[in-house]
Every structure is written in structure tokens, then in C-alpha cells.
N, C-alpha and C positions, 0 to 999 in steps of 0.2 A: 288933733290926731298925732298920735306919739310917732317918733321918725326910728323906723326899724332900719335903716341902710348902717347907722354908725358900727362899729366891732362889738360884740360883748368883752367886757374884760375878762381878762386871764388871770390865774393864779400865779402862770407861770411867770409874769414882769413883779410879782412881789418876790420872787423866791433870791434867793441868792445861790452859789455854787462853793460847796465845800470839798477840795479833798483831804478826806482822810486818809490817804497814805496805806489802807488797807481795803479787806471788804467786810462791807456794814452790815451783819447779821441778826440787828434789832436796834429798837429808835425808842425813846420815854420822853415825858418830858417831868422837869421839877419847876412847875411854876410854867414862867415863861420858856423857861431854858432847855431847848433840847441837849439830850446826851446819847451820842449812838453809841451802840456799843457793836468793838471790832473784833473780828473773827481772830485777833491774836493779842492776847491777855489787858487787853487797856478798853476803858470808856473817854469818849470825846466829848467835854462839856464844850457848847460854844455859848459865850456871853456876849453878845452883842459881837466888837469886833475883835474880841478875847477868844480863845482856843485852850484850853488845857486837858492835857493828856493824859488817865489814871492806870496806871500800871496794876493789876486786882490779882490777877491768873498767871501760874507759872507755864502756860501753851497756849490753847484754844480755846476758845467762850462757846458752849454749844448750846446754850438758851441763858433766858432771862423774863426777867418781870418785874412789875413795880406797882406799887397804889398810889403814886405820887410821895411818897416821903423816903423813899428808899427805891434803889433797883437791886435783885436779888440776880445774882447768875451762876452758871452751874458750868465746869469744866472739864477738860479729858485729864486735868489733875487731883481728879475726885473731890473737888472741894466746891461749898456752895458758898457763898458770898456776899455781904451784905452791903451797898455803898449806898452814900448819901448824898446830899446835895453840895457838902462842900468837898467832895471825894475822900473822907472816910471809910475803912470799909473794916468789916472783922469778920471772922470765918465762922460762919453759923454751925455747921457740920463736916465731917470729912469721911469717905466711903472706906467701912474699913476694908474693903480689897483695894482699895484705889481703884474703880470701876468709875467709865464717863460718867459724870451726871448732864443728861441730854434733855431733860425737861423738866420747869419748875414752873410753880403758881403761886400765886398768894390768895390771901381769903381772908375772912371778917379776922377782926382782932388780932391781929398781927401775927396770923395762920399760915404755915409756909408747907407747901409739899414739895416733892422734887423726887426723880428716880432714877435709879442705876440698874440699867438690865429687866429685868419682871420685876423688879421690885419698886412700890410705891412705898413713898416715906412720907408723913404728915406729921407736923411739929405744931402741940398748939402752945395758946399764950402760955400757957404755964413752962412751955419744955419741957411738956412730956414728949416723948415720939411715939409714933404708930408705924406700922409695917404692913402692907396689903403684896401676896405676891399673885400678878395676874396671871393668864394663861399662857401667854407669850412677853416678848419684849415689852415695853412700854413706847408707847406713841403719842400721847398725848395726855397732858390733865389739865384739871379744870373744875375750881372749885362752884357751886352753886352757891347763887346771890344771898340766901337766906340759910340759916341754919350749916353745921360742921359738914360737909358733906362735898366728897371726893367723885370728879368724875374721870377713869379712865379708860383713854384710847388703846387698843391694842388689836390682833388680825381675829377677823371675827364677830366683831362688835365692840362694845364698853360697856362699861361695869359702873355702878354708882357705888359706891365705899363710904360707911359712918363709921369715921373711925374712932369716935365716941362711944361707939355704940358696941362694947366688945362680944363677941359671940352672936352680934347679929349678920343674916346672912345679907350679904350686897345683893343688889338689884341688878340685875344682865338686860341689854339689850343686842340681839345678835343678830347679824347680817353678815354673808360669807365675803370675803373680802380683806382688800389690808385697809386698815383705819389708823390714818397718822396726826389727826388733828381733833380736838373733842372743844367745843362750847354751849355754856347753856344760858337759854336767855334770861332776862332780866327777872320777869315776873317768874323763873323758875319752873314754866310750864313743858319746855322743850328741850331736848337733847338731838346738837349736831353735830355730825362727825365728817370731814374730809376724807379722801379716799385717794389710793394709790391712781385710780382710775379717774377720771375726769370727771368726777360727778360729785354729791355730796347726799349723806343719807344723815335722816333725822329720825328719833321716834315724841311722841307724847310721854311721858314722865306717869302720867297718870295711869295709864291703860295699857301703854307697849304698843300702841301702832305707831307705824311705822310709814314714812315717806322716802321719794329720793328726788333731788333735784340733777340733771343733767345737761347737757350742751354747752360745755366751758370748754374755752378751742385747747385749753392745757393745764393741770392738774392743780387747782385750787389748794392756796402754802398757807393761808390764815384768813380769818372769819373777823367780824364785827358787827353789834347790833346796835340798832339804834336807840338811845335811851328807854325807851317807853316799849322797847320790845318790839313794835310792828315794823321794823324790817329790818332783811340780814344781809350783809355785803361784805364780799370780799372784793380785795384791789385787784388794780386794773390789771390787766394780761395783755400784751406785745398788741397782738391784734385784737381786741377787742375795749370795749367800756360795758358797765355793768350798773343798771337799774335802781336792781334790789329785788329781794322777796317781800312779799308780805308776809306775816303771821300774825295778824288781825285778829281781834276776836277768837272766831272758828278755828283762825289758823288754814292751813293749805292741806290739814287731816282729814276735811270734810269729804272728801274723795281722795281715800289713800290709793285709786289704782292712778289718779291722775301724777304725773311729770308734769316739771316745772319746770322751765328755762329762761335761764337769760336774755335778753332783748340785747344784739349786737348792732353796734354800725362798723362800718369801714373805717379806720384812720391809720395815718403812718405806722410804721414799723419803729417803736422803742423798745428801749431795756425794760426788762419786766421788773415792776416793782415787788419789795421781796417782802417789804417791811412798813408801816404807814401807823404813824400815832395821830389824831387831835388833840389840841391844848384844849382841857375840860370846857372852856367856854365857847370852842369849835369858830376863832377869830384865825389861827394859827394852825399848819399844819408842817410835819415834818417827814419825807420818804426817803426811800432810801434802795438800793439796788445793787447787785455784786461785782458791780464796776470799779467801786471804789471812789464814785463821787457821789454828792450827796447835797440835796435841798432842803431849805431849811426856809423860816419865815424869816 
């Protein structure tokens, strides 16, 4: 008979404590190596018991992204950014109003979007650029797993954008509302979006229906699916821990009048985490929070 009285282990006795000296507004990793990158113009590589500092941005870092060979970031000095594993970096593009760049993706082939205002940009292998200008501001994008194809968040719904595809008209999915976040899963069958509001709304890709998940004690900042697509998780929030969804098979569409929620329990009161990568072999994890300190494997 197995003895249940001993502790489970923790994550938290593998972690270490790092500060950065600022606050950490997104986390990658190249390899084993986490890099956070700080809400004022530098990424933090840590190697082991190594630290170095990369100076990229002339202000603010206000997104980012990576496929593991590179992290891409976008700033309120209009310029988008390209750095690498040994802090390299060369300026991909630059806005010609000098306009934030507040959101960026990456995508198959070494595909880069990013946008300034309503305006969506998508750069492919070739360097050519595209230009998609959406309804309102831009809030999110997010390319899809398979084929050139742009997904963006804005008030109202998102828009799927081919920006191959010239003179083809995008795909809308609308729901009234502000939508600041957009992902799509793995298999490509689903489109979700975060919401100003505490909830999250998705539709099917194929058909336009549409679901909504609800009961998050405070407004859910980023999404994450698990390989194989059957299930969607966002980090943890101050008061609560979080499950997952399914999207199995059928998916949670088979009854679009039904609401989803979260499964909470009670635990202490922490810093809400803001930012949370795994090392692709999911041995290693790295978070991060606007406190300005930071754990790391």
C-alpha cells in the first residue's frame, strides 16, 4: 500500500529567484536558456549562474515573440527587432510614423507580423510586406499553425487575414465586446479570443459558431494550448488555479448555448503571474510577474 502522508513535491524548491532590476513583460526560452525580456529596452539572458544584459530598444519593449531561434520585439520607438541566442539583434522594420509597435507574431518560415495602431503588417520569407487595416486598434495576432494566415484581435471580434491571398476578402468572427488577445489551436480548428471582461470567447473556423467561456476571478492576459490541441490554459491568477478546457474531438461547440468554467480552489494570496513559457520538452519552466523578480529552472 503506497504511503499518501509524505509532501508532494513542489516546483517551487527547484526554482531559483532572479532579480531583474525591472519589470518582466515576457519570458522565451533558446534551448535551455531562459531570456526575459524587460519592460525597458534590454533582454535578460541567464546561463546557469551567468546573467547578461541586452540593450535592443531605445524605451519600452511592448510585446514579443519567438520560435526558439530568435525573439522578435516591438517598441514605443517604432522599431521591430530581431535577437538571437547570443544577443545579436538587427532591426527588421521601422514605423514610418514612429507609431508603438504593441503586438507581434511569428509563423511558419520565418513569418513575422506586428502592428502599429489598426494597422496589421506581415512580412514573409521573401520580405515582401502586407498591410491589413482592421476596424479599430489592433489587440492581438496570431498566426494559424498551418498555411500564411493572419489572425486579428480587435473591439468586436477578429478577423482571419491571407495576406497571400491579395484581394481576398478575410474571414470576421464578431462578438460585441473589446478583444485583446487572439489564439488559434494547433489542429487549426479553433479561434480564441480574451476579453476586456473576465471571460474568454471562441468561434469554430469552419462554420462561425461560436462559444464563451466564463468565471475567471480577473481578466485572463494570455492563453496556451496543449500540443495536440485538447486543452486550453491560461496562468494562474492571485486567487485561484486553473484546470483547463477541453477541446476534444467535438470540442465544447457541441452545445454553443452551454458556459464553461473554470474549476477553482482556495489558495494564498500571490502576485499574479503575467508571463509563463515551457522548455519544448516541458522538464523546465520559467514565470514571471510585474514585481520585478523572477523564477526560473
Amino acid at each position: 500500500m503506497s504511503d499518501t502522508s509524505s509532501p508532494l513535491p513542489s516546483l517551487a524548491d527547484r526554482a531559483k529567484r532572479i532579480e531583474t532590476g525591472a519589470p518582466v513583460v515576457g519570458v522565451h526560452f533558446f534551448g535551455r536558456t531562459p531570456v526575459f525580456v524587460l519592460g525597458e529596452e534590454a533582454l535578460l539572458y541567464v546561463r546557469g549562474e551567468d546573467e547578461q544584459r541586452v540593450a535592443i530598444h531605445g524605451g519600452a519593449i511592448l510585446a514579443s515573440a519567438s520560435d526558439g531561434t530568435r525573439i522578435v520585439t516591438g517598441g514605443d520607438d517604432g522599431k521591430l527587432i530581431a535577437t538571437d541566442i547570443d544577443g545579436e539583434h538587427e532591426v527588421l522594420a521601422t514605423d514610418d510614423k514612429r507609431r508603438w509597435i504593441d503586438q507581434v507574431a511569428l509563423g511558419p518560415d520565418q513569418s513575422v507580423a506586428w502592428s502599429a495602431s489598426k494597422v496589421a503588417h506581415a512580412l514573409t520569407k521573401k520580405g515582401e510586406a502586407r498591410n491589413f487595416e482592421a476596424p479599430s486598434t489592433v489587440a492581438g495576432l496570431c498566426f494559424a499553425p498551418k498555411g500564411f494566415r493572419l489572425a486579428v484581435a480587435h473591439y468586436n471580434g477578429a478577423t482571419l487575414w491571407f495576406p497571400n491571398a491579395e484581394g481576398a476578402k478575410p474571414q470576421t468572427f464578431e462578438w460585441k465586446g473589446s478583444h485583446l488577445g487572439v489564439t488559434i489551436s494547433p489542429d487549426g480548428k479553433y479561434l480564441m479570443t480574451t476579453m476586456q471582461e473576465q471571460t474568454l470567447h471562441g468561434w469554430r473556423i469552419a462554420d462561425g459558431k461560436n462559444m464563451r467561456m466564463s468565471g475567471y476571478s480577473t481578466r485572463v492576459r494570455s492563453l496556451g494550448w496543449t500540443s495536440d490541441g485538447a486543452f486550453l490554459s491560461p496562468p494562474r491568477v492571485p486567487s485561484s488555479s486553473f484546470s483547463g478546457h477541453s477541446t476534444a474531438r467535438t470540442g465544447p461547440w457541441v452545445n454553443s448555448r452551454r458556459r464553461w468554467r473554470p474549476r477553482r480552489r482556495a489558495s494564498r494570496r500571490l502576485p499574479a503571474i503575467r508571463a509563463s513559457r515551457w522548455w519544448p520538452r516541458a522538464t523546465a519552466t520559467a514565470q514571471s510577474s510585474w514585481c520585478g523578480s523572477t523564477t526560473a529552472p
